[in-house]
N, C-alpha and C positions, 0 to 999 in steps of 0.2 A: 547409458543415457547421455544422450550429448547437452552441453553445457555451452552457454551462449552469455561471454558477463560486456551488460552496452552492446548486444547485439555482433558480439565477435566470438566465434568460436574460441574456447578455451578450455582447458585442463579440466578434470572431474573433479567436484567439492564436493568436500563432506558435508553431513547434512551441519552440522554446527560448524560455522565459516569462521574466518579469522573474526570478524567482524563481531560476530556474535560473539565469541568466548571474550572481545574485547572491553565489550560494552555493557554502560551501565542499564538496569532496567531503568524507565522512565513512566511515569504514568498516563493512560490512554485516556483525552478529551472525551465528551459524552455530550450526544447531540441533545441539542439546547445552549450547552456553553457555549456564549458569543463569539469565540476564535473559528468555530466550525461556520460559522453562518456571515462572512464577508471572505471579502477576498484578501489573500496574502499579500506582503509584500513581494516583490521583486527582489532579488539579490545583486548586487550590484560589484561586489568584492569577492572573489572564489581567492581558493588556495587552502592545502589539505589542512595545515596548521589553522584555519579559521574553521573548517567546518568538517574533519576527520573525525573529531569523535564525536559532532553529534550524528553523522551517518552511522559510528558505531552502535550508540546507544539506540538509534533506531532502528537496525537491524537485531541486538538485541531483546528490544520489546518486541518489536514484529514476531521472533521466534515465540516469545514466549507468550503471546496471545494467539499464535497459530495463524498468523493471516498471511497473506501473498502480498499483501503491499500497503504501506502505511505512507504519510503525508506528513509534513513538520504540525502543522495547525492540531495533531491529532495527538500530541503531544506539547499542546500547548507551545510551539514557538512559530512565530509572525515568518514565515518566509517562503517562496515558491520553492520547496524540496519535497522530493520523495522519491522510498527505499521501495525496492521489490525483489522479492524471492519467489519463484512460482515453477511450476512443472504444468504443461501446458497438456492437451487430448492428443497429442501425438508423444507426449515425452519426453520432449524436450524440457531441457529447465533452462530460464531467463532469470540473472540476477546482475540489480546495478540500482543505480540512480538518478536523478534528474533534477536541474535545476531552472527555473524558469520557463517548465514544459507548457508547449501549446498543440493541441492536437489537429487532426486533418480527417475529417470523416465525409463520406457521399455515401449516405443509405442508401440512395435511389439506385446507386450505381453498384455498390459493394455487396446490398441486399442488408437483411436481417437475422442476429441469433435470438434464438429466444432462449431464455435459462432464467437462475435466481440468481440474486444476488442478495448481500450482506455485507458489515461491514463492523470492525471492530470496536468503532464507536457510538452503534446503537447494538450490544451484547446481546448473544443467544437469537437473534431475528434474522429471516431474510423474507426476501418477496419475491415473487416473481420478474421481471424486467427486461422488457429488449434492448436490443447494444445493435449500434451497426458492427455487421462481420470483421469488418478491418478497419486499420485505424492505421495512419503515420502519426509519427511523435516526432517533435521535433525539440529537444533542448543542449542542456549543457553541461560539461562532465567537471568533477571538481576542480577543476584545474580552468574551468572557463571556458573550454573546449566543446564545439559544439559539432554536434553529432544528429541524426537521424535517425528510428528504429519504425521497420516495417511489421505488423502486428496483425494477428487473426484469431478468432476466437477467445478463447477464455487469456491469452496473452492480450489480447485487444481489449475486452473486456476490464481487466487491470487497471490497463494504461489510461483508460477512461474514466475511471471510476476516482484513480490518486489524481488528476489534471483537474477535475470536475472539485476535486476538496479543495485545493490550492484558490478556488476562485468563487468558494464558499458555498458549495451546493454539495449537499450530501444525497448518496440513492434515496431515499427514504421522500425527499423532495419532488421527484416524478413520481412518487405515486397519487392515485385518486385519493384525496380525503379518509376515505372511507379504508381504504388500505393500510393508508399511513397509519392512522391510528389502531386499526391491527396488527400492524407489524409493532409498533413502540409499546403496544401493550402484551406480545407477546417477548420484547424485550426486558420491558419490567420483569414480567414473570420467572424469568430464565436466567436473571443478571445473575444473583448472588451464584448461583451457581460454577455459573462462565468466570466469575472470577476468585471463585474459591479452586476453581481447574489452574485458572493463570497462576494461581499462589503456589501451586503444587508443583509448575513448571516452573518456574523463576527459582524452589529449593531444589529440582533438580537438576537443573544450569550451574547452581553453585556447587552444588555436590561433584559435578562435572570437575571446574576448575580446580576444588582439594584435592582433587588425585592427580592431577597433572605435575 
C-alpha cells in the first residue's frame, strides 16, 4: 500500500503511528457547540515545540473515533489546523497535517463525486453529498513551511470537508432542512452507542501502550 505523508511518498506506517501511541485522547466538539460554527483563527507562530503534541493528541483521538480527518475546532481549540489519516479508492494512504489550509475547487471543470458523508462530530450519521472530484490544498507544515497537495476523490473529499470546519461550516450545513434534521436526529439516536464504541477503543490504545 503506498504511503504518501504531506503528499511525498514515504516509508509504510503501521496502522497505530508514532503520533498516535504519543498522544493524549482529547474530547470531540458536537455540533451545536459554538467553536464548530465560526471560523478559526489563523496561526500565526509554527514550531513543533508549540504545536507537536497537540497534532499528537489529534491523531490520537482521530484514531480512536475512527475518522480520516479531524480539525483543531473539533476539539475544541481556536486555530486553522487539521490532522488526516485516510486510505483512498485506489489504496493509497495520505497522512499529515495542515495549518492555515485554503482550498482550490472548479466543479465545472473537475466535474462531480457523488457519495456520503459524515463526520465525527455529529456521531453515528451521515448524508448523502457531493464534493467536487478534485481539489488543490494549499497550506503550511509545522514548521511554517508551505506546501501544496493535489487531491481526488475521497482524498479530496477530506481535504474539503477538514478546510470547510476551520471556517466554521460543518457537512450537515449543505444539506436541505429537511435532511439536516434527519441526519442530527439520526445522530441523536446512534450517539451513545458510537461513543460507548470510542470508550472501548481509547481502553484498547492503552492496553496497547502496557505491553510496549
Amino acid at each position: 500500500m503506498p504511503t504518501y505523508i504531506l503528499g511525498r511518498p514515504s516509508r509504510h506506517l503501521p496502522e497505530l503511528t508514532d503520533e498516535v501511541r504519543r498522544g493524549k485522547p482529547l474530547r470531540i466538539t458536537e455540533y451545536g457547540e459554538e467553536i464548530l460554527h465560526r471560523p478559526c483563527r489563523p496561526v500565526t507562530e509554527y514550531g513543533t515545540a508549540r504545536w507537536g503534541g497537540l497534532i499528537d493528541d489529534m491523531f490520537t483521538t482521530m484514531w480512536i473515533a475512527e475518522g480520516c480527518g479531524l480539525a483543531a475546532n473539533q476539539v475544541d481549540v481556536d486555530a486553522q489546523l487539521f490532522v488526516y489519516d485516510l486510505t483512498d479508492e485506489y489504496g493509497d494512504r495520505h497522512v499529515g497535517h495542515a495549518f492555515n489550509p485554503w482550498i482550490e475547487t472548479a466543479p465545472a471543470l473537475v466535474g462531480i463525486q457523488r457519495g456520503t458523508e459524515g463526520c465525527l462530530s455529529v456521531p453515528g450519521a451521515n448524508a448523502p453529498l457531493d464534493r467536487p472530484a478534485r481539489a488543490t490544498l494549499h497550506a503550511y507544515d509545522v514548521d511554517g513551511r508551505p506546501f501544496t497537495l493535489e487531491s481526488t476523490g475521497y482524498f479530496a473529499r477530506c481535504l474539503i470537508h477538514e478546510t470547510q470546519h476551520l471556517g466554521g461550516t460543518v457537512y450537515v450545513d449543505h444539506l436541505s432542512p429537511s435532511v439536516r434534521a434527519q441526519t442530527l436526529a439520526q445522530s441523536a439516536d446512534r450517539r451513545p452507542s458510537v461513543l460507548e464504541h470510542r470508550a472501548s477503543r481509547e481502553n484498547q490504545l492503552a492496553a496497547v501502550r502496557c505491553t510496549r
